[in-house]
C-alpha positions as CSV (number, residue, x, y, z in Angstrom):
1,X,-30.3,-50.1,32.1
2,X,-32.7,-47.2,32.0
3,X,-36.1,-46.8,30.5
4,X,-35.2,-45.5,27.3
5,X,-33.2,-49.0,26.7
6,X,-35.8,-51.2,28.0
7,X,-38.3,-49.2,25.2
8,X,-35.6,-49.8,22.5
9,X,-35.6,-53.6,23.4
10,X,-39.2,-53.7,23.6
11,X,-39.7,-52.2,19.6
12,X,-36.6,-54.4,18.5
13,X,-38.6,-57.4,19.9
14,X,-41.9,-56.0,18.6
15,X,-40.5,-55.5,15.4
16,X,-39.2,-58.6,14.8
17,X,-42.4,-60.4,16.1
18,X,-44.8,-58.0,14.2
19,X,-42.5,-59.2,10.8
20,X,-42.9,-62.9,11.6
21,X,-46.5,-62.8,12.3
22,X,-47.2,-61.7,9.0
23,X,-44.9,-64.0,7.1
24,X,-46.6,-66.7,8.9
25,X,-50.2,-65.8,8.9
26,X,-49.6,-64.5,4.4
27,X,-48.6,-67.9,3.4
28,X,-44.6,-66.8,3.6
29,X,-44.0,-68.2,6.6
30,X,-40.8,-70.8,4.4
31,X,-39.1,-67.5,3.9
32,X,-38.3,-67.2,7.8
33,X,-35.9,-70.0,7.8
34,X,-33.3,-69.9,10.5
35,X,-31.6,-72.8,8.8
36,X,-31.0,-71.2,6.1
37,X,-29.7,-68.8,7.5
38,X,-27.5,-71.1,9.3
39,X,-26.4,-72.9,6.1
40,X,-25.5,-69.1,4.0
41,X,-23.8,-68.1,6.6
42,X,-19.9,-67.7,6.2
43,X,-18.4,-70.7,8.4
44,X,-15.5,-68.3,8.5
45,X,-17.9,-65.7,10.0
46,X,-18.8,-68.0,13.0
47,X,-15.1,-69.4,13.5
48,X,-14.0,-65.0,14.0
49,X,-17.3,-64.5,16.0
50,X,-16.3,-67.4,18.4
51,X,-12.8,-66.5,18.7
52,X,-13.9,-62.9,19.6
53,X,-16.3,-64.1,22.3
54,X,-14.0,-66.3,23.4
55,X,-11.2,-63.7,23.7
56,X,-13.3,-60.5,24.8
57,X,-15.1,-62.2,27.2
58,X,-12.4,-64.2,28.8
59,X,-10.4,-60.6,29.3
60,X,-14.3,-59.0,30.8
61,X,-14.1,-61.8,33.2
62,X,-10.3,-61.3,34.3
63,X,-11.2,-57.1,34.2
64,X,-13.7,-57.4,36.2
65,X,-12.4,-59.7,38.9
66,X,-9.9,-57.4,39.2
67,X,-12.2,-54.3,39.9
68,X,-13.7,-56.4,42.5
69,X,-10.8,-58.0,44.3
70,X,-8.5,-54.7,43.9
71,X,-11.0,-52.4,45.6
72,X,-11.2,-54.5,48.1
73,X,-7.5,-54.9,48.9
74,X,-7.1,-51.1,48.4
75,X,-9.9,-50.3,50.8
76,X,-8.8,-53.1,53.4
77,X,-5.0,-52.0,53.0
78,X,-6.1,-48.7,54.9
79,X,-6.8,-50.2,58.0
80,X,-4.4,-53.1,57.8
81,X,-1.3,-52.7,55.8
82,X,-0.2,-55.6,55.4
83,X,-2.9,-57.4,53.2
84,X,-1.7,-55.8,50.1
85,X,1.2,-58.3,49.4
86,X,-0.4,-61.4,50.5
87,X,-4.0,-60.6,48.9
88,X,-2.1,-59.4,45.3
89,X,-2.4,-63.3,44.6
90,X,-6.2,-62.4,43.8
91,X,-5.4,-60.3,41.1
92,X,-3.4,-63.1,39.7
93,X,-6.1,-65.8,39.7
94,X,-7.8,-63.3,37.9
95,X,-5.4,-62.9,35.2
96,X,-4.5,-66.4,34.6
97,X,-8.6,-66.1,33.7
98,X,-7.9,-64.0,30.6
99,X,-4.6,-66.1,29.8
100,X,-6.8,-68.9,30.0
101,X,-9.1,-67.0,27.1
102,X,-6.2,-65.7,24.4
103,X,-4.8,-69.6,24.7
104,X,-7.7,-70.8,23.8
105,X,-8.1,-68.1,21.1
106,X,-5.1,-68.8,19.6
107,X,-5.5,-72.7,19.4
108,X,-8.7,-72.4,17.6
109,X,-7.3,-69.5,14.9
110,X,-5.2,-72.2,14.0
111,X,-8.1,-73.7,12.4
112,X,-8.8,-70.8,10.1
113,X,-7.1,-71.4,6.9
114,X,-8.2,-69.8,3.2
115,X,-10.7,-71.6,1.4
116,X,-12.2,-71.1,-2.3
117,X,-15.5,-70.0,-2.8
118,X,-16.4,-73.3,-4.3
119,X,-15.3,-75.5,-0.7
120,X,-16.0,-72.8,1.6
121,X,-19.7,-74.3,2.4
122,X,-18.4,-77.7,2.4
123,X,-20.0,-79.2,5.6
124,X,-16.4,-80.3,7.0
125,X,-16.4,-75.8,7.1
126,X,-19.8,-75.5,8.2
127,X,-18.8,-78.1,11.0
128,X,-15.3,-76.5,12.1
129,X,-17.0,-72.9,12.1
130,X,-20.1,-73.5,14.3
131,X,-17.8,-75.7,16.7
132,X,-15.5,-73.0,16.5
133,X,-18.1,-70.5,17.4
134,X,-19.5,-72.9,20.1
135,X,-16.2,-73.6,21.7
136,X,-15.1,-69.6,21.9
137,X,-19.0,-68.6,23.3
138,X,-18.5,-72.0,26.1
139,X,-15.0,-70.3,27.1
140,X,-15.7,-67.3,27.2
141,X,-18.6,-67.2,29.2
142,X,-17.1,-70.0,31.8
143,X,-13.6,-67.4,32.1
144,X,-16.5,-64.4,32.4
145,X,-17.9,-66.4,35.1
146,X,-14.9,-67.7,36.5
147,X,-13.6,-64.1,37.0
148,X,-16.3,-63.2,38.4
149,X,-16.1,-65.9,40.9
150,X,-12.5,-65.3,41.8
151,X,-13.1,-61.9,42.0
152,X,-15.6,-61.9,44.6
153,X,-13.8,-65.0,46.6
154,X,-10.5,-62.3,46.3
155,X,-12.7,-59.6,47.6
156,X,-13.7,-61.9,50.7
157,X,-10.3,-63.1,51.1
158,X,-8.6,-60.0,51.8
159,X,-11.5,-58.3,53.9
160,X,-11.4,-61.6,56.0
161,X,-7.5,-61.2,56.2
162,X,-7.9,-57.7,57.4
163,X,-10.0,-59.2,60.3
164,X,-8.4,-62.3,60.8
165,X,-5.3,-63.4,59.0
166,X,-5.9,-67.5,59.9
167,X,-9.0,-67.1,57.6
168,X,-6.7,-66.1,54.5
169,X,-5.7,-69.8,53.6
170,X,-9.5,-71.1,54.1
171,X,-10.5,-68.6,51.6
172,X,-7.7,-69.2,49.6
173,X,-8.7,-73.1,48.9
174,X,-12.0,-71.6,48.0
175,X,-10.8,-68.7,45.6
176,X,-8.7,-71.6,43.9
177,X,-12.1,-73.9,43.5
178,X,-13.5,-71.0,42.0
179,X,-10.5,-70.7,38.9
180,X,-11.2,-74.3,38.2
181,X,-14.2,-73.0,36.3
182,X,-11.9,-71.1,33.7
183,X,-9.9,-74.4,33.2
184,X,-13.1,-76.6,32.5
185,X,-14.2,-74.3,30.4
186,X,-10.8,-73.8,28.5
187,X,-11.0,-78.4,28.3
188,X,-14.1,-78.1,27.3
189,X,-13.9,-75.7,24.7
190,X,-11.1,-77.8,23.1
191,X,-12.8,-81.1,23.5
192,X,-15.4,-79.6,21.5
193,X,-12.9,-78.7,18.3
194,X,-10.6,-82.1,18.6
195,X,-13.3,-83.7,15.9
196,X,-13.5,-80.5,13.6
197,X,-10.9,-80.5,10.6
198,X,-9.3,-77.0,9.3
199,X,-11.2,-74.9,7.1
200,X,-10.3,-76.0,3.6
């Protein structure tokens, strides 16, 4: 990030300080309720917000591992051919990272349904939406991590197997320690919506 972005941040943050300072220190300090903005919120808002974490960051995480691990496959396959087939079970760690994201994703749309305006801020909704949004944000930053993690173990795996192929399996056991993290956060993430009903 550059200066110019760390300025904007700054004057979004001073903004938003300078407006609450003088809510608070008028008398209008009620009006700067996060829980009401909580409870006005659309659950349906934080169910598509948390199915689009969920699935965008689950695919950043696989995307990225792959940048990592493929560079390094491409740049070790120069010296030492053969690393390219073995090592391409990198790349597939790191797509069973996104996979793990759009399951997810599609087993919480299912609890998206249409609602009336009279039920939609029932707190049964209110409940499936922010577990719902809580659920997509937990997977998709444990499959962003996870990636991540796979990515970099890939990366090490096939510059060590350029060096010394008896080191591929070691780091192998370690890149597959490293995808774990994707599937806890893909249990996790539906432990967290077993108790929340269908929006009704």
């Amino acid at each position: 990030m550059g200066a110019s972005s760390y300025t904007t941040l700054g004057f979004c943050f001073l903004a938003i300080f300078t407006v609450a300072c003088y809510m608070l220190f008028t008398g209008q300090g009620e009006q700067f309720d996060i829980g009401h903005f909580l409870e006005t919120v659309s659950p349906y808002m934080w169910s598509l917000i948390g199915i689009s974490l969920c699935t965008g960051l689950s695919i950043a995480g696989a995307a990225w591992g792959i940048f990592i691990t493929g560079t390094s496959i491409l740049g070790a396959s120069v010296r030492v051919p053969r690393v390219t087939t073995k090592n391409l079970v990198s790349v597939v760690f790191c797509e069973v990272v996104a996979i793990f994201g759009l399951i997810t994703s599609i087993v919480l749309s299912s609890k998206i349904s249409s609602a009336g305006p009279d039920t939609a801020f029932s707190r049964e909704n209110l409940f499936t939406g922010y577990a719902v949004f809580w659920a997509g944000l937990t997977v998709g930053v444990s499959n962003l991590v996870c990636g991540i993690t796979v990515g970099i173990a890939g990366a090490t795996a096939a510059i060590s197997d350029a060096a010394d192929p008896s080191l591929f399996v070691k780091i192998l056991v370690i890149e597959i320690f490293g995808s774990v993290i994707g599937l806890f956060g893909l249990i996790v993430g539906l432990l967290m919506t077993t108790e929340a009903p269908e929006l009704s």
